[in-house]
C-alpha positions as CSV (number, residue, x, y, z in Angstrom):
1,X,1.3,-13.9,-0.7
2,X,-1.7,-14.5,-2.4
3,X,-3.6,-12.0,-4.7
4,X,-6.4,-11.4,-2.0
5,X,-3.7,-11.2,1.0
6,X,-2.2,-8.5,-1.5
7,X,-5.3,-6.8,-2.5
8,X,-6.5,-6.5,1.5
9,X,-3.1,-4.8,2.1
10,X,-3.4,-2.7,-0.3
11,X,-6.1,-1.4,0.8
12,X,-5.4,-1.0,4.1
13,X,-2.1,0.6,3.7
14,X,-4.7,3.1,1.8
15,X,-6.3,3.7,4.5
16,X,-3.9,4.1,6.7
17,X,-2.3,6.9,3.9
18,X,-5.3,8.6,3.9
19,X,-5.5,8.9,7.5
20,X,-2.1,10.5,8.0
21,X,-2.5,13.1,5.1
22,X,-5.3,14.5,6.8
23,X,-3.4,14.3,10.4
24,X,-0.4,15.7,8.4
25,X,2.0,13.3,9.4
26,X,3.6,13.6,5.8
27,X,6.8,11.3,6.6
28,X,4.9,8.5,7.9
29,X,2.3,9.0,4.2
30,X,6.0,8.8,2.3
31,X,6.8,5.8,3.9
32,X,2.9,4.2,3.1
33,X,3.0,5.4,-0.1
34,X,6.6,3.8,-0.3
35,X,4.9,0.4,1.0
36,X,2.0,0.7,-1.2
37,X,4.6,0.9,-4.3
38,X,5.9,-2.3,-3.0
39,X,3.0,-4.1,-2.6
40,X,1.3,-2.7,-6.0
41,X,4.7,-4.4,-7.8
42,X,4.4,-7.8,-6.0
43,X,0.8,-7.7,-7.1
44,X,1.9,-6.7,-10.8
45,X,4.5,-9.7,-10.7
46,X,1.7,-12.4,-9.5
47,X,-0.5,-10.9,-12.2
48,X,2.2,-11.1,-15.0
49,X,3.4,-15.0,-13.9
């Protein structure tokens, strides 16, 4: 994945976070958050390389 491609997930999965805290749907915001974690490290690896 590219930076952008990472970036625009990001903030997406954000989005989508925010959405389910207010619905409180707080298993489906762990697994985002988990997601977001995971994408925030690729991004930290294609930064670092």
């Amino acid at each position: 994945m590219t930076e952008q491609e990472i970036i625009t997930k990001l903030e997406e999965l954000s989005t989508q976070l925010e959405q389910t805290i207010v619905e409180r749907k707080y298993e489906l915001a762990a697994s985002l958050r988990d997601e977001i974690r995971k994408y925030t490290e690729l991004l930290e690896d294609l930064l670092n390389n």
